[in-house]
C-alpha positions in Angstrom: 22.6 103.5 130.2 21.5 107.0 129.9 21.0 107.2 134.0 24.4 105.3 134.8 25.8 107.8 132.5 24.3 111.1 134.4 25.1 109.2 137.4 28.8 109.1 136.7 28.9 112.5 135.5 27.4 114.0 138.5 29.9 111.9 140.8 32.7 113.0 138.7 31.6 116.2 139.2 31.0 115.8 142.9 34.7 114.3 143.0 36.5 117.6 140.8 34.5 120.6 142.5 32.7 119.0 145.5 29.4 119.6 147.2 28.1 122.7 144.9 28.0 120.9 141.7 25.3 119.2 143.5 23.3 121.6 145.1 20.6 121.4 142.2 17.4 119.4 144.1 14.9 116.8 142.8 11.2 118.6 143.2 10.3 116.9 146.6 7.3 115.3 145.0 9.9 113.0 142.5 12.1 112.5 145.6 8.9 111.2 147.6 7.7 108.9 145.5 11.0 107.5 145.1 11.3 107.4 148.9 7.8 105.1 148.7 9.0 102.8 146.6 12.3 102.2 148.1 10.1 101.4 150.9 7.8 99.0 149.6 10.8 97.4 147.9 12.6 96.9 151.0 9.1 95.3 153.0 9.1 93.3 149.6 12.8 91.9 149.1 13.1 91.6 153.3 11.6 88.7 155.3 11.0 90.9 158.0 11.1 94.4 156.9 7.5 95.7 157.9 8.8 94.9 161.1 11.9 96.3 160.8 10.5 99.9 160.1 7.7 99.7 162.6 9.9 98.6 165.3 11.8 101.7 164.5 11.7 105.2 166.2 13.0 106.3 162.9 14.8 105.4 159.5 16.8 107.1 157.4 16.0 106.1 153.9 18.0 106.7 150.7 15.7 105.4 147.2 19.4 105.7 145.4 22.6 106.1 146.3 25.4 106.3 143.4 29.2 104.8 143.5 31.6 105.7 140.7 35.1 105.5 141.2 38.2 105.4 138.5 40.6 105.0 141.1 39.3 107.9 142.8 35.6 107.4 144.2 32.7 108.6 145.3 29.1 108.4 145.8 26.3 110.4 146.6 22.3 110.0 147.1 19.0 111.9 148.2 17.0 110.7 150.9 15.0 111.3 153.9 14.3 110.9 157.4 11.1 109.0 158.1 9.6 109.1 161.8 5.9 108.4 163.1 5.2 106.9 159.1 6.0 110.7 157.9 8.8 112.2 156.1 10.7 114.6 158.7 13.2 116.5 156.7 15.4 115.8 153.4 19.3 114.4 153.9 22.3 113.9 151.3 24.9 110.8 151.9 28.2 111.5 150.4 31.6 109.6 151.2 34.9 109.7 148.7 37.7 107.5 148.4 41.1 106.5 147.2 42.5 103.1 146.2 41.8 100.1 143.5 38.4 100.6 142.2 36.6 100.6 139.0 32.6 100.8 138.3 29.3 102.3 139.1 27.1 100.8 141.4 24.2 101.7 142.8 22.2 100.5 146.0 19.1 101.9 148.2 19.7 102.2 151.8 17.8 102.4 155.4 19.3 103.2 158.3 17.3 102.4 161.1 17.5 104.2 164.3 16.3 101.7 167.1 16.4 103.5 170.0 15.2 107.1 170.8 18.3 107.8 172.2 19.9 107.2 168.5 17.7 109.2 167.0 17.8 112.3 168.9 21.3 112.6 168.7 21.2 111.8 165.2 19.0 114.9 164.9 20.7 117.2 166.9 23.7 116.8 165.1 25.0 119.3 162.5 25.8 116.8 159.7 26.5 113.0 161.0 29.3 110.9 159.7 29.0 107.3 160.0 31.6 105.6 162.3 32.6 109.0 163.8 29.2 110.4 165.4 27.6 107.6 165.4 28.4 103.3 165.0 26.3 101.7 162.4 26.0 98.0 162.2 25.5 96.7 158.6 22.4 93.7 158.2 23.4 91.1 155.5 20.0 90.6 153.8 20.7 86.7 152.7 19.1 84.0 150.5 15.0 85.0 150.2 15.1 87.9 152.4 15.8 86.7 155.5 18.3 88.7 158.0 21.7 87.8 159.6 21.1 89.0 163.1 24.1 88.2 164.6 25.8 91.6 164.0 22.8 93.8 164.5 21.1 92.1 167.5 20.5 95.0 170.4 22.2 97.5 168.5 20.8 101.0 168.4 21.7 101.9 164.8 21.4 99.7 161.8 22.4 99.7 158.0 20.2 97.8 155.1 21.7 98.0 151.9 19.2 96.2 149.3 18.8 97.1 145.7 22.4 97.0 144.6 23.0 96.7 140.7 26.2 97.5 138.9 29.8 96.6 139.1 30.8 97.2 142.1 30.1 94.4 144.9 30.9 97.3 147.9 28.9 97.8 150.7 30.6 99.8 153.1 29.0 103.1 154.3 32.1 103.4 156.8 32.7 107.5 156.5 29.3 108.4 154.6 28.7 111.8 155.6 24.7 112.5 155.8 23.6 116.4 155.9 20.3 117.9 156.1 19.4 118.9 152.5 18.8 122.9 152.8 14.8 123.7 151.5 
């Protein structure tokens, strides 16, 4: 209850005075460790997840990102950007939004980057909105782990939301602005 709550409040706050009421950073050892097991949870909950991240040039990987919305939303999380097995450099997702909602929720993420064509231009760019720099398809992780691969076969970027607990039942990332978290 306690991390819901600081959740919230740090959404809130995102929501009322944007980005600089977040600038305060987890020490990158917390935010590692986190990162590990958000990875060994996704190779654990997905079928084919081991694969999924070696068949990778890279992966974006979020332990825990935040929703909270009172009819005004927004969510927020700390992550990285994994390539050759090693952490690269440190991103924030953020997106905010308007309409009928209610809740906290909060989900890990991966985006996996499946061609190095993807990836470099994902790096090169100066903060990287999904849908606008770059189109991300979305993997329904079903029943036991296994993957829909319908929607994400040949694609060069791909979303896997896993994790999810709260009450929200929303897994768009449509608009989810990732930066490079300054040092």
């Amino acid at each position: 209850m306690v991390r819901v709550t600081r959740n919230l409040l740090i959404l809130f706050a995102f929501i009322l005075c944007g980005t600089p009421a977040l600038t305060f950073a987890k020490p990158n050892l917390e935010l590692n460790n986190e990162i590990q097991k958000a990875t060994d949870t996704f190779k654990q909950e997905v079928k084919t997840g081991d694969s999924i991240i070696s068949s990778a040039k890279g992966y974006l990987i979020f332990p825990e990102v935040t929703k909270a919305g009172i009819g005004i939303g927004g969510e927020y999380g700390k992550g990285a950007l994994v390539v050759d097995g090693e952490i690269k450099e440190y991103y924030s997702t953020k997106s905010a939004s308007i309409g009928a909602q209610l809740g906290v929720q909060t989900k890990s993420m991966i985006i996996a980057f499946m061609t190095d064509e993807a990836l470099e231009n994902f790096e090169k760019s100066n903060g990287w909105e999904v849908g606008v720099d770059g189109s991300v398809a979305i993997a329904k992780i079903g029943a036991e782990g296994s993957i829909d691969t319908t929607s994400t076969l040949n694609k060069s970027v791909v979303a896997y939301i896993f994790g999810q607990s709260g009450l929200m039942a929303d897994v768009s990332i449509s608009g989810s602005k990732i930066s490079k978290l300054e040092s």
